[in-house]
C-alpha positions in Angstrom: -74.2 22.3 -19.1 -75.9 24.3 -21.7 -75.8 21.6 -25.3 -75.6 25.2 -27.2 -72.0 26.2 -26.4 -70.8 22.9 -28.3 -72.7 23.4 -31.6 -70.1 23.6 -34.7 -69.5 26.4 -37.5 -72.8 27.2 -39.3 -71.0 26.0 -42.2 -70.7 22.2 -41.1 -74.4 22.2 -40.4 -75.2 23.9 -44.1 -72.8 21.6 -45.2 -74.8 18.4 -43.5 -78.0 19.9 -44.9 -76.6 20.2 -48.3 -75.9 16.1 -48.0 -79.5 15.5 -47.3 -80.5 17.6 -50.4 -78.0 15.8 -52.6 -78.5 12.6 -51.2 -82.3 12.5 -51.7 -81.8 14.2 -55.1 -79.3 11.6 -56.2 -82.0 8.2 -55.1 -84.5 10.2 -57.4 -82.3 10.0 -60.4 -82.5 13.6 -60.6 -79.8 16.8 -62.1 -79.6 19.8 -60.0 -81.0 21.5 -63.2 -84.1 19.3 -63.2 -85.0 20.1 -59.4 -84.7 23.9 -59.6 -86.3 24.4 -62.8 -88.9 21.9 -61.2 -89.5 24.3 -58.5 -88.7 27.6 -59.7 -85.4 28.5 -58.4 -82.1 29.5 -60.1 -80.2 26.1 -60.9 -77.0 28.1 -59.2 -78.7 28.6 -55.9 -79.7 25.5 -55.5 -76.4 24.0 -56.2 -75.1 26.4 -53.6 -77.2 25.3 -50.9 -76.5 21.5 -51.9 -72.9 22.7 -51.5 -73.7 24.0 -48.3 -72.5 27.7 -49.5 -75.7 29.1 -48.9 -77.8 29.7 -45.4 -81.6 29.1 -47.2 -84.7 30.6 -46.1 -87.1 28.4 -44.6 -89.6 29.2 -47.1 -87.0 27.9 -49.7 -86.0 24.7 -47.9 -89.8 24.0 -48.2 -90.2 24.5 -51.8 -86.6 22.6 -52.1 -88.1 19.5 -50.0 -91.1 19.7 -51.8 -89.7 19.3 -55.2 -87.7 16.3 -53.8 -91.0 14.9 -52.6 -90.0 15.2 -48.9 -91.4 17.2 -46.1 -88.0 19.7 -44.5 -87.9 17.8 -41.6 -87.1 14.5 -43.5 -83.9 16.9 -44.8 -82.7 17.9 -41.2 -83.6 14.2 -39.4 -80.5 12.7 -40.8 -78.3 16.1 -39.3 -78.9 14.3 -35.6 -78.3 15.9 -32.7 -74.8 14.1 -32.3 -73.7 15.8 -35.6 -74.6 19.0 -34.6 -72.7 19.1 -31.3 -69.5 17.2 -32.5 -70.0 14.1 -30.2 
């Protein structure tokens, strides 16, 4: 059986990403505000991908993770492959 055919909506897996973000930017002590200006990205955009509204680029997920002092796979680790196909 091919895992693929039970993966959910793109938007529960933006919205586990988003999560991550805001988890990790909430044990920093940090504002939305502080990360984007931090790492040059409209405050609105990032608080749309934290609210899982937005699909972001790679190249942005890297800039996000660095400005939260994490590497992007530390962001998508906690998704787990159980989360992803609804087990």
């Amino acid at each position: 059986m091919n895992p693929y055919t039970k993966l959910p909506e793109t938007e529960i897996l933006l919205a586990l990403l988003g999560s991550s973000l805001r988890a990790r930017r909430v044990e920093l002590g940090e504002s939305q505000e502080s990360v984007a200006n931090r790492i040059g990205i409209d405050r609105t955009y990032y608080s749309s991908v934290e609210a899982g509204r937005r699909n972001v680029a790679f190249i942005n997920l890297c800039r996000i993770a660095d400005g939260l002092a994490v590497s992007p796979s530390d962001l998508i680790q906690n998704i787990g492959w159980s989360a992803r196909v609804g087990e």
